[in-house]
C-alpha positions in Angstrom: 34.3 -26.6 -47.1 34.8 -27.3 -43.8 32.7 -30.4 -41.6 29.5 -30.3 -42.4 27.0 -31.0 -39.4 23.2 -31.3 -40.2 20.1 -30.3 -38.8 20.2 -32.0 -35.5 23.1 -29.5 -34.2 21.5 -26.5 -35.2 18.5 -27.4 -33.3 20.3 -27.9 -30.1 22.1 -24.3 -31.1 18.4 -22.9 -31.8 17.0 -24.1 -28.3 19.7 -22.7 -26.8 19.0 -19.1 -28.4 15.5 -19.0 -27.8 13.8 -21.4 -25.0 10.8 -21.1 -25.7 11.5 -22.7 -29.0 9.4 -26.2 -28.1 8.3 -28.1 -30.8 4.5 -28.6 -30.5 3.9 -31.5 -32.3 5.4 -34.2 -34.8 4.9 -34.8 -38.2 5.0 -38.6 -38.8 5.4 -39.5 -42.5 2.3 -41.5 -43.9 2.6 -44.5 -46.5 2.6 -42.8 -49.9 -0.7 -43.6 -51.8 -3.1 -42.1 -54.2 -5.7 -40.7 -51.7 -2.7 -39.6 -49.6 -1.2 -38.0 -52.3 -3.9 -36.0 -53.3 -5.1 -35.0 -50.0 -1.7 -33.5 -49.3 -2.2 -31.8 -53.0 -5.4 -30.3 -51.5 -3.3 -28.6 -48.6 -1.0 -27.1 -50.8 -0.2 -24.0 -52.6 1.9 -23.4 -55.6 4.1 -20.9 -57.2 6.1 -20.0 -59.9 9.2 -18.0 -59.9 12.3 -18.0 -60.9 12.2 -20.2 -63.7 10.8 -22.6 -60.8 7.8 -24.2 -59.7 7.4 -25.1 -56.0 4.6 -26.0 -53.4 3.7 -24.6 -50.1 1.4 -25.5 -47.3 -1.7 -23.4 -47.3 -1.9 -20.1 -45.5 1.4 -18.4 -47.9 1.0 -15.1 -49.8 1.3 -15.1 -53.7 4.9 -14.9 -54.9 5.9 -10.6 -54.2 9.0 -8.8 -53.8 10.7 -9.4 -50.6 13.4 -6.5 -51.0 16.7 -6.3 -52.0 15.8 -7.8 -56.0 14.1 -11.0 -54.2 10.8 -12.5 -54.9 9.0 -15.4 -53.0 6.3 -16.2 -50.5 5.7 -15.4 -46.7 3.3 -16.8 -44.3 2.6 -15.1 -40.8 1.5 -16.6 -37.5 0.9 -12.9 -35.2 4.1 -10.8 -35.4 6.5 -14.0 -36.6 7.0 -15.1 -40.2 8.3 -17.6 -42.4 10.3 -17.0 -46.1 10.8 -18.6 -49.2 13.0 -16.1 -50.7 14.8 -16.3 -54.1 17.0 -14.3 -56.4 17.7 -15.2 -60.1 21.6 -15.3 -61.0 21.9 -15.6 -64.7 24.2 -17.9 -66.3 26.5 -15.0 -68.1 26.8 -13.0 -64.9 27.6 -15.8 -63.0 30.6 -16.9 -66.0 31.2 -13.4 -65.8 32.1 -13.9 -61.7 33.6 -17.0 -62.2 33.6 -17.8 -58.4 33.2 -21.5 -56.5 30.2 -22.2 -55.1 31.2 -21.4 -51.5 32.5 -18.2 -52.3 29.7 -17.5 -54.7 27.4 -18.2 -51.5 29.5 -15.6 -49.6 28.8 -13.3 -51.9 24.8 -13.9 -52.5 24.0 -13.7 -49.3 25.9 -10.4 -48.8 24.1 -8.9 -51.2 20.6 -10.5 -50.9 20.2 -11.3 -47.1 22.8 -8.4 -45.7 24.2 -11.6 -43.9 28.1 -11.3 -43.8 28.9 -14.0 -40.6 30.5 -17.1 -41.7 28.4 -20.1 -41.8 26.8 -21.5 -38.2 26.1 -24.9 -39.6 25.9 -26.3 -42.6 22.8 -28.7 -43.7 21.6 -30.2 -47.0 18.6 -30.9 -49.0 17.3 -32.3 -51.8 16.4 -30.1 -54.7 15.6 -30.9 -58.9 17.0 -34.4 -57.8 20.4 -33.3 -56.5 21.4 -33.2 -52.8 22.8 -29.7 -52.2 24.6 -28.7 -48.9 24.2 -24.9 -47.8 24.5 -22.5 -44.9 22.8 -22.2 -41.9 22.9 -18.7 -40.2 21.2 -17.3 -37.4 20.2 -13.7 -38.2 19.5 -11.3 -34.9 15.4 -9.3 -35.7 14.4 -6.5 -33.5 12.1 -9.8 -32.5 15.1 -12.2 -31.8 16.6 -14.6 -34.3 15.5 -16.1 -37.7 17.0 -19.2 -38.9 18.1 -19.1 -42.1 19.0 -22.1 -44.6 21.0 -20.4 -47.9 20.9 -23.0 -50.9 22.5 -22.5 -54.6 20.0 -24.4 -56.7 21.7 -24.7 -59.6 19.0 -24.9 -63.1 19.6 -27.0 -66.6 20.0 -23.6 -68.7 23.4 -23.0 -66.4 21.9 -20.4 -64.7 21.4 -20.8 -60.5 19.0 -19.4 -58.0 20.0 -18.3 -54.8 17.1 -20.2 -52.4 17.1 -18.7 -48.7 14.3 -20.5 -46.6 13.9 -18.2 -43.3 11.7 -18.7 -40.2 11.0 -16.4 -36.9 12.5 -18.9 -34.2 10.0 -18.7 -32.4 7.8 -20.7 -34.8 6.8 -24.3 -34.1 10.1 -26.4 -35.4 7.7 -29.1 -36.7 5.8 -26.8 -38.9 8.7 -24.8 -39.6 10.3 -27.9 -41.2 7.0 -29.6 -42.9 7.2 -26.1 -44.9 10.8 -26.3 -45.5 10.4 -30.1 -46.8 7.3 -29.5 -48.8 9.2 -26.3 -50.8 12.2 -29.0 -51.4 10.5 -32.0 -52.5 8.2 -30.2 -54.8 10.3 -28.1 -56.7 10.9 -28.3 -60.2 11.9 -26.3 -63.2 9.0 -24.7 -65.3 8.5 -26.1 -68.7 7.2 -22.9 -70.0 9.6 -21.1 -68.6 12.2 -23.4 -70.6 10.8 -22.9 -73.4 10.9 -19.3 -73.3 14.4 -19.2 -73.1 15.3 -21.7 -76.1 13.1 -19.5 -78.2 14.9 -16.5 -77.0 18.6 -18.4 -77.6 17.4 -19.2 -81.4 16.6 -15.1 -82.2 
């Protein structure tokens, strides 16, 4: 791949697409302790799909279909939303493929996203423990641009899921962001959903 430039650049990029863009407020980050903890738990919202378990602020729909053989969540502030989108690439098809991640990514968010642009940026997050870099794109709406962050989350069965995280530029950065870093730092894998499959793998 080629350099990869983080988050800071594409905000610059993002002002410059959409002025009004101005982050309303800052999000400092508080000294983790148990109240803490579970008053942030109280302000949260989770969901399963995908083999996945994640966590949301309050204010997001219930996992749904979101076109194009994706599932996730959407929250709306007027006419401007914000995505968690995901699609499920099974471990056989994606053997079957045989492609590199960054062509792999090409090709997923082709298919899922109708995004065929090279990548803007590139940016990284932590997700299951593993620091994964992806794609940034700007995608042009009828309402302006969304920024979109395209992640390969790969799973421990050898199967990956294809995480987009989309918001309506126009949306607070700050908020924008909180949701972005709450969906990363709580994901996990879904016991149940494990165990499902080993019990399918021993018929």
């Amino acid at each position: 791949m080629t350099q990869f430039r983080m988050l800071p650049t594409a905000i610059a990029a993002l002002v410059a697409l959409t002025p009004t863009l101005v982050p309303s407020a800052s999000y400092a980050e508080e000294t983790p302790t148990t109240e803490t903890s579970a008053r942030r738990q109280s302000k949260r919202k989770t969901h399963f799909a995908n083999g996945l378990i994640f966590e949301t602020p309050l204010g997001f729909s219930e996992v749904k279909s979101l076109g194009n053989d994706t599932v996730g969540v959407e929250a709306q502030k007027g006419s401007r939303k914000l995505k968690i989108r995901m699609a499920s690439l099974a471990a056989d098809w994606l053997e079957l493929l045989n492609m590199e991640d960054e062509e792999l990514l090409g090709y997923v968010k082709t298919t899922y996203l109708g995004i065929n642009a090279p990548a803007r940026e590139y940016h990284q997050r932590r997700f299951l423990g593993q620091t994964l870099i992806g794609e940034l794109q700007y995608k042009r709406t009828n309402r302006g641009y969304n920024i979109v962050e395209i992640y390969l989350v790969p799973l421990s069965d050898g199967s990956k899921v294809m995480l987009a995280l989309e918001a309506d530029t126009y949306l607070p950065l700050p908020q924008v962001e909180y949701a972005f870093r709450t969906v990363s730092r709580t994901m996990r894998e879904d016991p149940e959903f494990l165990k499902k499959l080993k019990k399918k793998k021993r018929r």
